[in-house]
C-alpha positions in Angstrom: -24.2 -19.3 -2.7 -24.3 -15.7 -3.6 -25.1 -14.7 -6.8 -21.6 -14.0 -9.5 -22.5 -9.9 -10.3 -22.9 -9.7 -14.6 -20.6 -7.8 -15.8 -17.3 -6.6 -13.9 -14.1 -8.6 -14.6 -11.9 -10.3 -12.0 -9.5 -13.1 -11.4 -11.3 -13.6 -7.7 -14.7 -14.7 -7.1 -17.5 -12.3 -6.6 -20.7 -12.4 -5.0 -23.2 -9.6 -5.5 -23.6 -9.0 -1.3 -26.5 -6.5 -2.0 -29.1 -5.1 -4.8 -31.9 -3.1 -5.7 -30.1 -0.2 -3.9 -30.6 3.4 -4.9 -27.1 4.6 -6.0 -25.2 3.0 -3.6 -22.6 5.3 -2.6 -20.2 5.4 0.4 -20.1 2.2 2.2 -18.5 1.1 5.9 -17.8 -2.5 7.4 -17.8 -2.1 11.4 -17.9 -5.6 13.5 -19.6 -7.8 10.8 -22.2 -5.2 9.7 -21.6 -3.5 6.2 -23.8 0.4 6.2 -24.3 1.7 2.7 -25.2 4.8 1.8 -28.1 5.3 -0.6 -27.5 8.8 -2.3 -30.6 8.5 -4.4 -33.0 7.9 -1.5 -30.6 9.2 1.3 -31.5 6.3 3.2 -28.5 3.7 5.0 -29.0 0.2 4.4 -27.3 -2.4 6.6 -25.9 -6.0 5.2 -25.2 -9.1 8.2 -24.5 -12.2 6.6 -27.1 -14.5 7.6 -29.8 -11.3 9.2 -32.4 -9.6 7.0 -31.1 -6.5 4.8 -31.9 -4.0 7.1 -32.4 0.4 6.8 -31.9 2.9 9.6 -34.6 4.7 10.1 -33.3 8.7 9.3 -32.8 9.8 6.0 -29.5 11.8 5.3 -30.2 13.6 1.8 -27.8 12.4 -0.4 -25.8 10.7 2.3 -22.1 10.3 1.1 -19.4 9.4 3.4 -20.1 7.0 6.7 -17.8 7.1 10.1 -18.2 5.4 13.7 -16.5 7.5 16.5 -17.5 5.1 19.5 -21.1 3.9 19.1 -22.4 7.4 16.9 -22.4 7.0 13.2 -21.6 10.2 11.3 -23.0 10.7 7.8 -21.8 13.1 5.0 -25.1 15.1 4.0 -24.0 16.7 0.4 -27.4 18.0 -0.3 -26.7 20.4 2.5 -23.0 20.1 2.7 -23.3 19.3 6.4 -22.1 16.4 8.7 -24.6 15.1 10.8 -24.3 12.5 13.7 -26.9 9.3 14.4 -27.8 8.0 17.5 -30.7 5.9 16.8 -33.5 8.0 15.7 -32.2 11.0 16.5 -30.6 13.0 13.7 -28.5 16.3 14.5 -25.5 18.8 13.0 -22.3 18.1 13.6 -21.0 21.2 11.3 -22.7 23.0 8.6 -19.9 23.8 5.7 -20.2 26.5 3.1 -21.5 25.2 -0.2 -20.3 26.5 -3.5 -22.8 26.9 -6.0 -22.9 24.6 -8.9 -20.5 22.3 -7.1 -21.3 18.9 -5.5 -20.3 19.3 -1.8 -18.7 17.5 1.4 -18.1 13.7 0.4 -16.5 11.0 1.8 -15.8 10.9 5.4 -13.7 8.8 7.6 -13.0 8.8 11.4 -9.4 8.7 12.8 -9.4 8.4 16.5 -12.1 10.6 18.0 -12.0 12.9 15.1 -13.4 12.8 11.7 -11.8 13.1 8.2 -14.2 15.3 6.2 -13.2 16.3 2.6 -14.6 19.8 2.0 -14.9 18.6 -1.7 -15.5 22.3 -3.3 -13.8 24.2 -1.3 -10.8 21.6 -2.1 -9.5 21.2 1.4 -9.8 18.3 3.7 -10.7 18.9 7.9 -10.1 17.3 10.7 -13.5 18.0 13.0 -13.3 17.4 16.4 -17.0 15.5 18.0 -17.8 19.4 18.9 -17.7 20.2 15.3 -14.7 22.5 15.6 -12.3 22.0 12.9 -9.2 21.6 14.2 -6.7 21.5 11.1 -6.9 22.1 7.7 -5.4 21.0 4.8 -5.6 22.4 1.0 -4.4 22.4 -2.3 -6.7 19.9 -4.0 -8.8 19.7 -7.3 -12.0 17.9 -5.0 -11.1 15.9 -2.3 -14.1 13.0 -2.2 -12.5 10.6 0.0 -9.8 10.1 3.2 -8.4 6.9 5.1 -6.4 7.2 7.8 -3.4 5.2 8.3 -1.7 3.6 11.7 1.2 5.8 11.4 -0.6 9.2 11.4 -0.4 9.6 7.9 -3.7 10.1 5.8 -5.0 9.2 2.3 -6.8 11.2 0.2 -8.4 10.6 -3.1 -8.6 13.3 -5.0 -11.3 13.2 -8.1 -10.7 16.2 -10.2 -6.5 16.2 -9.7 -7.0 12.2 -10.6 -4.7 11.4 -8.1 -4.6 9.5 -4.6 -2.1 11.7 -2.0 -0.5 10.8 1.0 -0.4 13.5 3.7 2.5 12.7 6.1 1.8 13.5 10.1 4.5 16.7 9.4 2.1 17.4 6.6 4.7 16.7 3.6 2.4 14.9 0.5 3.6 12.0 -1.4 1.5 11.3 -4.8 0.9 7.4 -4.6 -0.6 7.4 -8.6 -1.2 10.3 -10.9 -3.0 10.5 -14.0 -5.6 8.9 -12.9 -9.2 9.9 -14.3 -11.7 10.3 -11.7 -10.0 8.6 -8.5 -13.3 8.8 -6.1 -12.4 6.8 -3.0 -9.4 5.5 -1.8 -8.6 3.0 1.2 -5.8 0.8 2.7 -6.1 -2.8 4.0 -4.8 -4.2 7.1 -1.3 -5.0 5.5 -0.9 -1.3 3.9 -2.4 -2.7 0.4 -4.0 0.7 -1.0 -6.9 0.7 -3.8 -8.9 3.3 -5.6 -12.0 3.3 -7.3 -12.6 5.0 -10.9 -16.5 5.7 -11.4 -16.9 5.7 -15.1 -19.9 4.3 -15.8 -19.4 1.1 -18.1 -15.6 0.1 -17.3 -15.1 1.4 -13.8 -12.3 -0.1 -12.4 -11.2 -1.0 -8.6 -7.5 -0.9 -8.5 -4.4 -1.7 -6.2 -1.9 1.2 -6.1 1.8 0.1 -6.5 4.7 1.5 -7.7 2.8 4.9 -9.1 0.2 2.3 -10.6 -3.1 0.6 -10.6 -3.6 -2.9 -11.3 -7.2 -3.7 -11.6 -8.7 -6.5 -8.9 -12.1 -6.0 -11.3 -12.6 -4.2 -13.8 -15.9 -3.4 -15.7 -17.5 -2.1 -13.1 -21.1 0.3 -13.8 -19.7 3.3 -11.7 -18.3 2.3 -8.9 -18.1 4.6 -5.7 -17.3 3.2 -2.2 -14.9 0.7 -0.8 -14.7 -1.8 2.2 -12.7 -4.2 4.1 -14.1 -6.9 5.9 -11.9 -8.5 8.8 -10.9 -11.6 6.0 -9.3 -8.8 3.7 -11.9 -9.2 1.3 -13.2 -6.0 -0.5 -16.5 -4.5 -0.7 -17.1 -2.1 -3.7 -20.2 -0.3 -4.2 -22.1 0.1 -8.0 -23.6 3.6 -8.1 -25.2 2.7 -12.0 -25.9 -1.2 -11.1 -27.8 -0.5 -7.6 -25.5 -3.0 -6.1 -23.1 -3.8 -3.7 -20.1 -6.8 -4.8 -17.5 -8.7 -2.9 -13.6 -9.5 -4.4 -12.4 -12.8 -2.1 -9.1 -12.0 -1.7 -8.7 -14.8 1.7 -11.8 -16.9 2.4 -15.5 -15.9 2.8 -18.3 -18.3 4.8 -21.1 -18.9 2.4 -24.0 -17.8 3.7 -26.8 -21.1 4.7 -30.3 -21.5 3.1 -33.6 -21.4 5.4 -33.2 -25.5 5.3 -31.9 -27.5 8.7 -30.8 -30.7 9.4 -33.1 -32.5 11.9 -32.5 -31.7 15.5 -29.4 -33.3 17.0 -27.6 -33.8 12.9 -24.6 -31.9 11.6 -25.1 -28.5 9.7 -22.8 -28.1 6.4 -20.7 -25.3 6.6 -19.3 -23.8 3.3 -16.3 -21.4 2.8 -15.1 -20.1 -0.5 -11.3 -19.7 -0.9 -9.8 -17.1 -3.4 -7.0 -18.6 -5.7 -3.9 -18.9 -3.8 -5.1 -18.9 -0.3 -4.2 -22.3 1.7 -4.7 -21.2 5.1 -5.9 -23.3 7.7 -9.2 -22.1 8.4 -11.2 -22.9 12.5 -14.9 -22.5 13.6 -15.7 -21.0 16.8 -19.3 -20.9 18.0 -21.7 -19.0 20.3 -23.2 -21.0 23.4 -25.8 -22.2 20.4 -23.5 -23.7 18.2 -21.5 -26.7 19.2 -18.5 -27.5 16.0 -17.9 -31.1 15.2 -15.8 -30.9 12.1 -13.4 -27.9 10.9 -13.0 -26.8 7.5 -8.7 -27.0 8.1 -7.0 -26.8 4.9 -10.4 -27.9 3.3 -14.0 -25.9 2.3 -15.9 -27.5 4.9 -17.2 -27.6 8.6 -20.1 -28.6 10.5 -21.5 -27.3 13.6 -24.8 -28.5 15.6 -27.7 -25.9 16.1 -28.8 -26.9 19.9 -30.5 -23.1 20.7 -30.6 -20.0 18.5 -34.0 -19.8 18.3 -35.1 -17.1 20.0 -31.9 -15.0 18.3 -29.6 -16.2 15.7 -26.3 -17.1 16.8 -22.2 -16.1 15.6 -20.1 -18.5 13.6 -16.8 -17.1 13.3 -14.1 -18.6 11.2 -10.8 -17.6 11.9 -7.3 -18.2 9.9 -4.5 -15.9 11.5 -5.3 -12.5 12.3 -8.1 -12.8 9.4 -11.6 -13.3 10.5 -15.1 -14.2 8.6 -18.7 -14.3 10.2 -22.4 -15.7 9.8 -25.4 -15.7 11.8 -27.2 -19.0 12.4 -30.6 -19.1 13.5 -32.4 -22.1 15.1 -34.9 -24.5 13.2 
């Protein structure tokens, strides 16, 4: 099981997913993979459940914001205040913007179709960059925009740090505030059911909220500086910990619990453990790769069991599935 993080506050459970990171930053989930981005060493590590911790191998000085359009990641390069594109080793431009001095510059990113969101932070306008690097719309009249999420109706979010407030730009580019008042709202996001939350980096009682009604209600509180948030396919929520070097989960549906290095013998069940927030009852199935072969399924319970036959030579998916929520682990052979 996954260690509890010491010291944030929260009526879910929480596992610390990653640490001894280098001011985690902006982080992205993307088909079971979580990238963070490591401002202090402007490297991106990856997080599978059940892989190795992983890095790519380019450094983005102090990468910020993170964005798939098709198979190329984009990175938000503040150093430089430029957005560059990844594919593989190879590291180039996307657009150079104009830095202004003794201001931190572009921050978080986010793609919406085959364009990206890019929050020219001191300039205090947010772009839409087509994969050309022409901006192709432009949007002002913030304090310092630092983060974006699109939404499925055309409409976009925007967090907006030094106004401390998280806006809603319509498609006919009307603005709704969603909370105001808020010190230091750094990134902002939106779950699959429309559920919106912010982040707050103070340093020893950062909070990660859900925005209702004009206002936040903390899902954890106490937080050392927190910075980027997540969504895995279960609805659970990554948030990042700048000041702790760490990366932490809220269960807000079900999570698999990631399996030791120990097997059964060949041929004998393999325990399979999920973790259920409070409140969730949802019947919970296991689905396999050619590898894995189910014989019990959690249901309404905390427990399945599958039979490793292959894997060896790569690790193979477990997916657990209630509804359109999804959860999975890599399993590799004894």
């Amino acid at each position: 099981m996954p260690a509890t993080p010491s010291g944030p506050v929260s009526a879910q459970p929480l596992w610390t997913v990653a640490s001894g990171l280098n001011q985690p930053d902006d982080i992205l989930f993307r088909d079971g993979s979580l990238y963070i981005g490591e401002l202090g060493s402007g490297k991106i590590s990856v997080v599978v459940p059940g892989k190795p911790a992983s890095r790519l191998n380019p450094t983005i000085p102090k990468v910020e914001g993170l964005a798939f359009i098709g198979e190329t990641l984009y990175a938000a390069d503040q150093q430089s205040d430029q957005v560059h594109a990844i594919n593989g080793d190879q590291v180039t431009t996307l657009i150079q913007l104009q830095p202004v001095a003794g201001k931190d510059n572009v921050d978080g990113i986010t793609a919406a179709g085959d364009q990206l969101i890019v929050p020219d932070s001191p300039q205090g306008v947010v772009d839409w960059v087509d994969r050309s690097g022409r901006i192709v719309k432009t949007v002002g009249g913030f304090v310092r925009p630092t983060g974006a999420w699109p939404l499925p109706d055309g409409s976009t979010l925007v967090a907006d740090e030094y106004g401390n407030s998280a806006v809603r730009l319509a498609p006919d580019g009307s603005r709704s505030f969603l909370i105001q008042g808020l010190p230091i709202v750094d990134d902002v996001a939106a779950d699959a059911d429309g559920h919106v939350f912010v982040v707050t980096p103070v340093v020893s009682g950062g909070r990660l909220a859900e925005v209702s009604g004009g206002q936040a209600h903390d899902l954890v509180g106490k937080l050392l500086e927190p910075q980027g948030i997540a969504f895995d396919a279960a609805g659970n929520v990554f948030v990042s910990e700048s000041a702790a070097g760490r990366v932490d989960l809220a269960i807000r549906s079900f999570k698999l619990v990631p399996l030791g290095t120990a097997h059964p013998a060949a041929g004998q069940p393999l325990c399979v453990d999920l973790v259920r927030a409070p409140g969730f009852s949802g019947t919970v199935e296991l689905s396999g790769d050619a590898g894995l072969k189910v014989v019990r399924q959690p249901g309404a319970g905390s427990q399945g069991e599958v039979i490793v036959s292959g894997c060896q030579v790569a690790p193979c998916r477990l997916t657990a599935s209630s509804g359109t929520r999804s959860d999975m682990l890599w399993i590799a052979g004894p």
